[in-house]
Structures are given as C-alpha cells and as structure tokens.
N, C-alpha and C positions, 0 to 999 in steps of 0.2 A: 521432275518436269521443269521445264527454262520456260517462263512467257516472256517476250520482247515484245517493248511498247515503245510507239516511236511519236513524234508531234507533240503534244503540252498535256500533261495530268492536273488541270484548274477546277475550275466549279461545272466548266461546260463538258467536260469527260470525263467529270467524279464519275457518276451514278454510271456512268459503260463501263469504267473501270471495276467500279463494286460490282456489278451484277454478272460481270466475265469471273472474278476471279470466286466469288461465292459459288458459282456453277460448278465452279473445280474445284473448290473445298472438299467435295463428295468425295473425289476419287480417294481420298484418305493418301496420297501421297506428297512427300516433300516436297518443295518448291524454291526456286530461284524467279524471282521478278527482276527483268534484265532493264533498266531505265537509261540504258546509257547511250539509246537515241530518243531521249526526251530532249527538247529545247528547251520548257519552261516549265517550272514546279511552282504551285501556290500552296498556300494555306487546305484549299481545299483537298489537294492533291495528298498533301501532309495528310490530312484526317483519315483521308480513302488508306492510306499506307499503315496507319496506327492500328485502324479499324478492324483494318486486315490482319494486322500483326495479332489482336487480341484474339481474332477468331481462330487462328494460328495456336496459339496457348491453348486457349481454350478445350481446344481440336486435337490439342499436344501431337502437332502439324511441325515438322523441321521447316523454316520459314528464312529467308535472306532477301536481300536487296543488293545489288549491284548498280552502281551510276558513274553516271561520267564527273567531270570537276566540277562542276557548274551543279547536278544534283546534289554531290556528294557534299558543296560545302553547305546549301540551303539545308538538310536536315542537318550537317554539326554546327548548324549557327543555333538550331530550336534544339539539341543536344539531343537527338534522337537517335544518333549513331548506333550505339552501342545497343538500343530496343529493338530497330529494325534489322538489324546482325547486316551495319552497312558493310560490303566486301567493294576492292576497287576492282577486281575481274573477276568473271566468271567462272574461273580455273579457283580464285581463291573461295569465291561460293560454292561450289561444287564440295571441293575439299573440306569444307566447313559444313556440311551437310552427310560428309560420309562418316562424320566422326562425332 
C-alpha cells in the first residue's frame, strides 16, 4: 500500500497523521509513506515517522519513506535515513519492499 501526504507533517498534523496511519497498521500489510509532496517537515513530523517506524518493527510491517530533497535532507541531517528505509522514488521503495 502507497499513502501520499501532501502540505506540512508539524505538530498541527502530527496526531492526523498518527491516527491515519495506526488505522492501517491493522491491515498487516507493507507500506510506502510517499512525502514527496510535503512542503515542510518539523521535529514533530520526525517523531510521527519514528513512531511509526517502531510500530512497523514491532508489527515486523515491511515499512519505507519516500521524499522529495527538502524531506529527504531534514531526516539525513537528524540521521534517520537509514531507520526509516529513506528511498528517493517510489519505484525504489517498492522494490525495496519486495525483497
């Protein structure tokens, strides 16, 4: 499953974001979070993504993030790249989820 989120993942659309993607935790299948029409990522946004990644593990949920340059450099500034299985397209999160 692909969700596409478009406008700002901050403090004011953490809690929409966690309780959308918790919703679909259920279905027990893998996931692509497509962020790469986000304009603006905070700290909050960060957390809602870690959060997620844990319940991911947890759930032993195949889990990826996709973003555009602007997402993609704000998580490898906080080094989270590599936890949220950052991909630059969804061709390469796809592919990274079937294997």
């Amino acid at each position: 499953m692909v969700f596409t989120f478009k406008g700002q993942l901050d403090a004011f659309s953490e809690k929409q974001f966690k309780t959308f993607v918790t919703n679909n935790l259920k279905n027990d299948l893998p996931f692509v979070i497509d962020l790469t029409k986000i304009d603006f990522l905070d700290s909050s946004g960060l957390g809602a993504l870690v959060q997620t990644a844990k319940e991911c593990q947890k759930s032993k949920l195949g889990f990826t993030v996709v973003g555009n340059s602007r997402v993609a450099q704000t998580i490898k500034l906080v080094r989270l790249g590599d936890f949220l299985n950052l991909k630059s397209s969804l061709e390469d999160a796809l592919n990274y989820l079937k294997n």
